[in-house]
C-alpha positions as MATLAB code, in Angstrom:
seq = 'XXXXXXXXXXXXXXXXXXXXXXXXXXXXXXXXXXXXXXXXXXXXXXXXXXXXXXXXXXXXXXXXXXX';
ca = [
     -11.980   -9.968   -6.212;
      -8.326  -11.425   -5.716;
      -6.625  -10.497   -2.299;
      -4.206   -8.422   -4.765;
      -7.200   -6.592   -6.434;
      -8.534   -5.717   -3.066;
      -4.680   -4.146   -1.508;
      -4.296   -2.216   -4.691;
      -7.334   -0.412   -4.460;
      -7.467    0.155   -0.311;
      -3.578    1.058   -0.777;
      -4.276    3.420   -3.729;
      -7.699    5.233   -1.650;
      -5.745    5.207    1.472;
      -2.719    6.843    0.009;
      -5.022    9.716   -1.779;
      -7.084    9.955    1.531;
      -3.860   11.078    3.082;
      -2.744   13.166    0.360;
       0.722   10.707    0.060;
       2.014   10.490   -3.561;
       3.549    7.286   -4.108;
       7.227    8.915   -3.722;
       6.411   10.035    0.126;
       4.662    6.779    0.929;
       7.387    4.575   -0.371;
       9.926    7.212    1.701;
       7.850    6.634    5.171;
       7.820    2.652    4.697;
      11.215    2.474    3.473;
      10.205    0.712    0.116;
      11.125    1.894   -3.655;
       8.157    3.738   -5.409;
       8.287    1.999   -7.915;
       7.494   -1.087   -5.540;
       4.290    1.193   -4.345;
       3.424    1.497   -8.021;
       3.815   -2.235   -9.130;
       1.441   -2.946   -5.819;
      -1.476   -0.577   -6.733;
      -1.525   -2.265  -10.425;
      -1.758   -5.611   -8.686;
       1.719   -6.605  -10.643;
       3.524   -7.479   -7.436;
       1.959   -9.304   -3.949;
       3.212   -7.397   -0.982;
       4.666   -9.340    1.881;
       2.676   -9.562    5.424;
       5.690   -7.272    6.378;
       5.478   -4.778    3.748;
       1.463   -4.668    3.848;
       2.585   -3.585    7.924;
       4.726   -1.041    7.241;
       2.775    0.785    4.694;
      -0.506    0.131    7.402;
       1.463    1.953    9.853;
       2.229    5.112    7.578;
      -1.213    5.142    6.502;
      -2.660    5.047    9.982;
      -4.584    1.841   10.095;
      -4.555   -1.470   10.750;
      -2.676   -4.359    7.955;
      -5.882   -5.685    7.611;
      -7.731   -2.619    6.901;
      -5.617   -2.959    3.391;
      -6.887   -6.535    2.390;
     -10.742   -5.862    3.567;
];
């Protein structure tokens, strides 16, 4: 599974777990949703600094998303 692949679905889980809709998430990390979108489809690669700031909304550590 591609490092892409693997963000998508942690991002996607994590965001549910929380009960986030992509709108809220994107608010909290300062990103577009449609940005949050294009990452859980695996159309975009997130920066180191964006996969950060969407671990720290979320609660966990950056590399809890590419595990």
């Amino acid at each position: 599974m591609e490092i892409r692949e693997k963000l998508a679905r942690n991002l996607r889980k994590l965001r549910k777990a929380r009960g986030l809709s992509q709108e809220e998430l994107a608010h909290r990390a300062g990103i577009d949703r449609t940005y949050i979108s294009s990452l859980e489809r695996c159309v975009y690669s997130a920066s180191v600094d964006v996969v950060d700031r969407l671990a720290v909304v979320l609660g966990v550590e950056a590399a809890d998303l590419l595990k």
